[in-house]
N, C-alpha and C positions, 0 to 999 in steps of 0.2 A: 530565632530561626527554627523553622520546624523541621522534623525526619520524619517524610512518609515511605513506609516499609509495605510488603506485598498485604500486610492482614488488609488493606485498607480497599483492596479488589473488593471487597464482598459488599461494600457500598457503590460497586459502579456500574451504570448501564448504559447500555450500546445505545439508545435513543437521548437518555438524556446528553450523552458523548456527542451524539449529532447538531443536538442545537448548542451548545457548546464552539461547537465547529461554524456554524454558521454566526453566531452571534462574533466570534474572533474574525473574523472574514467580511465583517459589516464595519472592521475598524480599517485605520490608514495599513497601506500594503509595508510591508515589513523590513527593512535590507538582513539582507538573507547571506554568511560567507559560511562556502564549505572550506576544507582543506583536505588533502586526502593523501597519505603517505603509502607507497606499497610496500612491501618484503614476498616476487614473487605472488604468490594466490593468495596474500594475507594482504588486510589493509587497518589502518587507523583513521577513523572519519571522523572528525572534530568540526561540529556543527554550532555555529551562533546566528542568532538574532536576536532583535529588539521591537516589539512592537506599543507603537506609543496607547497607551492607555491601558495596556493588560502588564507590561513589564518585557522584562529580560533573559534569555535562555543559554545556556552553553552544556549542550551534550558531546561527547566522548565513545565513540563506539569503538573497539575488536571486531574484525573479522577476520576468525581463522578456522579453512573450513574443515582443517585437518583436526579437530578438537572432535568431531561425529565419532570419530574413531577411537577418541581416547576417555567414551562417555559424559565428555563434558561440552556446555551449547557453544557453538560455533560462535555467538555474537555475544559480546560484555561489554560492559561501559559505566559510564558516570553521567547522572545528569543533576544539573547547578540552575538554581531557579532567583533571580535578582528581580528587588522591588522597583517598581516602573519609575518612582520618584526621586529615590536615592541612588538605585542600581548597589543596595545594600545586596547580600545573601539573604535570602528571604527565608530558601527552603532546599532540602534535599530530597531528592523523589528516587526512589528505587527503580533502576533503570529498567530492568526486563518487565516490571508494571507498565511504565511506561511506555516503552517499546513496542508491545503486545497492542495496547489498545489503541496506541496512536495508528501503527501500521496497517489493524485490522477495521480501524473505525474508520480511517481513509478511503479505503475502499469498498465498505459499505456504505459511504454519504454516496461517494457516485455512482455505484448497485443501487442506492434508493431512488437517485434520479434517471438512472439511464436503463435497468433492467424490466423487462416485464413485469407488472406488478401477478401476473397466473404464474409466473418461472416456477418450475418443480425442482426438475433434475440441473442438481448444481456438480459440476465434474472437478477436483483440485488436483492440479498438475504439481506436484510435490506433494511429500508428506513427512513435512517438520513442524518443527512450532508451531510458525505461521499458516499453514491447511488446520492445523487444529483451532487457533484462535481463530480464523474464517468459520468453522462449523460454525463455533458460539454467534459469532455477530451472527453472518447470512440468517441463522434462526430467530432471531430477533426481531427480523422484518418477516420474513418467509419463515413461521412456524414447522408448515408441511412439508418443508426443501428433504428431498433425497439424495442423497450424498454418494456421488462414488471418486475413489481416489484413484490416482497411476503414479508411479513411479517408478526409476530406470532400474530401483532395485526393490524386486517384489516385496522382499520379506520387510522392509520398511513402510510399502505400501499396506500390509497387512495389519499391522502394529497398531496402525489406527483406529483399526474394528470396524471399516467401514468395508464396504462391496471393493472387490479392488478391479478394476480394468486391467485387459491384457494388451487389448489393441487400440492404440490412442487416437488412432485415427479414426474409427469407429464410434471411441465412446467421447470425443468431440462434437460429430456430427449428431451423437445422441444430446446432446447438454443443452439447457436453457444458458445456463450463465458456465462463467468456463473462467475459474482462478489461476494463474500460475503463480507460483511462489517457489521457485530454483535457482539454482548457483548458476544455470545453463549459460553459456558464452556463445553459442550457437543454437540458430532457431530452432524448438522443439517442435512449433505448432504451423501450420502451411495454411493461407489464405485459403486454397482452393478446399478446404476440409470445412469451410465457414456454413453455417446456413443461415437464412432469412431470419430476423428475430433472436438473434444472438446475442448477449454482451459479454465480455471479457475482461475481465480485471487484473493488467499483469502489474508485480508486486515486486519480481525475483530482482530483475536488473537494478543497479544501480552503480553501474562502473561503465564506463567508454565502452568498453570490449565484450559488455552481457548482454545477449539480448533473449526475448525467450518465442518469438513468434518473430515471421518472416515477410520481405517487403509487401511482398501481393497480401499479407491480413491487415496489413497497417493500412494502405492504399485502398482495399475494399471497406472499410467500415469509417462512420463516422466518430472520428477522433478527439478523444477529451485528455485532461489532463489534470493534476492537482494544483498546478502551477507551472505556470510557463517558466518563470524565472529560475527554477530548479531541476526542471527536465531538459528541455527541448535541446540545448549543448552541452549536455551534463552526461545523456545517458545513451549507450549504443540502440536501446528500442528504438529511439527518435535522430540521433546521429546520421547510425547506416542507411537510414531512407533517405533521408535528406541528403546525403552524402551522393547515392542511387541518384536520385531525383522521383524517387516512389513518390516524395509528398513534397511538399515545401511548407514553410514556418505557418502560412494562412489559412493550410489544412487542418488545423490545432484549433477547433472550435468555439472551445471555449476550458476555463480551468473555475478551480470554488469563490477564484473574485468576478465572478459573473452571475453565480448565483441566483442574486438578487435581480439581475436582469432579464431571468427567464430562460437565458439560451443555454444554459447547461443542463441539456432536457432530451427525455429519445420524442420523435415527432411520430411515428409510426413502429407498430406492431411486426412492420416484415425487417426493419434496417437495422445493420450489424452497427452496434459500439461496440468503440474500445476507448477502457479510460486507464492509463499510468499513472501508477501509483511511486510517485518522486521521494514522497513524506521527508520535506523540507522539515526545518527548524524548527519553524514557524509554527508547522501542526504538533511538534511535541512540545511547545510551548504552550499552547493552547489546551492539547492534553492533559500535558503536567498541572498547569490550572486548574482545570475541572479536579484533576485528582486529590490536589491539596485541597478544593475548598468542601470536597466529598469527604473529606477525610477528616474537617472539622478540627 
């Protein structure tokens, strides 16, 4: 059994992570079970699958978001990597490596297919971890991307060392690509603040009750996903509209097992995407993969 521990980041990159991602996504589609326990605003998400030909995963996450306050990360866990043919213990993978790159590399496979390849100005609606682990990827593809952050609390927003926004409605309307990564439970972001040639990558929600943008942005842009079978009745982004009747399930374009088919693609230079980042099992499986076999 192996221990991969964070030294092992320094062998890993955001491109080779993407064909990684597509090469797991060219295999059989995975059965996928969350489980999810509350205490209040805290939860416990115990994540498994199994995907035939790559193996077996069972992650463990903490979320507690009252931890910001007490200097310690809001999200921990454990993640359990089993061999595809025994479903032995293969390996243990250090979860926030993990976590990081799966979460971030998610939503840079679908910024690769769906974002303007000229995008400049990249706007992150939070600024925690994950806005930081977005600078690194976004720059991977987008060397030149300029960066500005907002947040509901400045002095976090600053922390970052990036330009910070005061008016988010503004520095929306200014954005090429527009990340949210928030606890938010109500919409931060308004359809009508969209422009022509926009993509959006929202990351934050992943509970019934979180959303982070509102019916009219879901409804105006062409809508993607990382997976149908881990968003679409899993997560309030996709819920509440449907719920509304903003969208329905066939408004959901396409997710990364279409890939190969071509239609998880922007068609034009002026049309707003938006892609949901779910990050199923399945991608820290895939992940975790890459990470052990980088790690040598």
């Amino acid at each position: 059994m192996k221990i991969v521990g964070k030294d092992a980041e320094a062998k890993l990159d955001w491109k080779a992570l993407l064909a990684a991602f597509e090469a797991g996504h060219a295999l059989p589609q995975p059965d996928i079970k969350d489980l999810f326990v509350y205490r209040g605003p805290d939860t416990v998400l115990d994540r498994a699958t199994w995907i035939d030909g790559l193996g077996a995963l069972v992650k463990v996450a903490t979320v507690v978001p009252g931890n910001a306050a007490r200097g310690k990360p809001t999200v921990n866990g454990a993640v359990t990597l089993y061999d595809d043919a025994t479903g032995e213990l293969s390996a243990l993978v250090d979860f926030h490596l993990v976590t990081k790159w799966k979460t971030a590399g998610d939503s840079l496979l679908a910024a690769s297919r769906l974002a303007r390849k000229d995008a400049k100005n990249f706007l992150l609606v939070g600024a925690g971890t994950v806005a930081r682990s977005m600078v690194q990827a976004y720059s991977a593809l987008w060397p030149e991307a300029r960066f500005t952050t907002w947040s509901r609390t400045r002095a976090t927003a600053e922390a970052m060392g990036l330009p910070v926004a005061d008016d988010l409605e503004a520095a929306v309307k200014a954005a090429d690509v527009i990340c949210t990564c928030t606890m938010a439970t109500q919409p931060l972001i308004k359809g009508d603040w969209l422009q022509p040639g926009q993509h959006l990558d929202l990351i934050g929600a992943y509970r019934p009750d979180m959303r982070e943008v509102d019916d009219q942005a879901i409804s105006r842009a062409r809508l993607f996903v990382d997976a149908r079978a881990t968003t679409i009745h899993h997560i309030g982004e996709l819920i509440a509209p449907l719920k509304s009747g903003a969208i329905t399930e066939a408004d959901v374009i396409a997710d990364f097992y279409d890939l190969k088919s071509g239609s998880f693609a922007r068609r034009s230079d002026d049309e707003i995407t938006i892609a949901k980042n779910g990050g199923g099992a399945h991608l820290d499986l895939m992940t975790a993969d890459y990470i052990v076999r980088s790690a040598g």
